[in-house]
Phi, psi and omega in degrees: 000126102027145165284318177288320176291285178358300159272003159283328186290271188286351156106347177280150189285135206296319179312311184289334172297324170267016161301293171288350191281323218247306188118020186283324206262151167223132154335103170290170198302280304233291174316321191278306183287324141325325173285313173299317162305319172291339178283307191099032185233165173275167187272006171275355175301319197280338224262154182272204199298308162335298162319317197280295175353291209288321165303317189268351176262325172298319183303325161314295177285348167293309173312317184291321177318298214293331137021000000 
């Protein structure tokens, strides 16, 4: 998929789509989540590695409160 179908698709503006692709940019949740959907992916996919950790140790200490 194309920078342009992408944002045709998702409805995000094509400068931003390649703002963010490059690292000019950070996405809002909103944006992000529109990009994934145009994608098929969950929105947890976009995230780099760093992110993705840190979403899974908070679910971890959430599960654990919950106890």
């Amino acid at each position: 998929m194309t920078r342009g179908q992408l944002a045709t698709i998702s409805g995000v503006p094509y400068p931003s789509i390649a703002a963010y692709e490059v690292g000019r940019r950070i996405p809002s949740i909103s944006a992000g989540v529109r990009i994934a959907d145009a994608l098929g992916v969950h929105p947890r996919l976009l995230l780099n590695e760093e992110q993705r950790t840190e979403s899974k140790d908070e679910q971890a200490e959430e599960s654990y409160a919950n106890l």
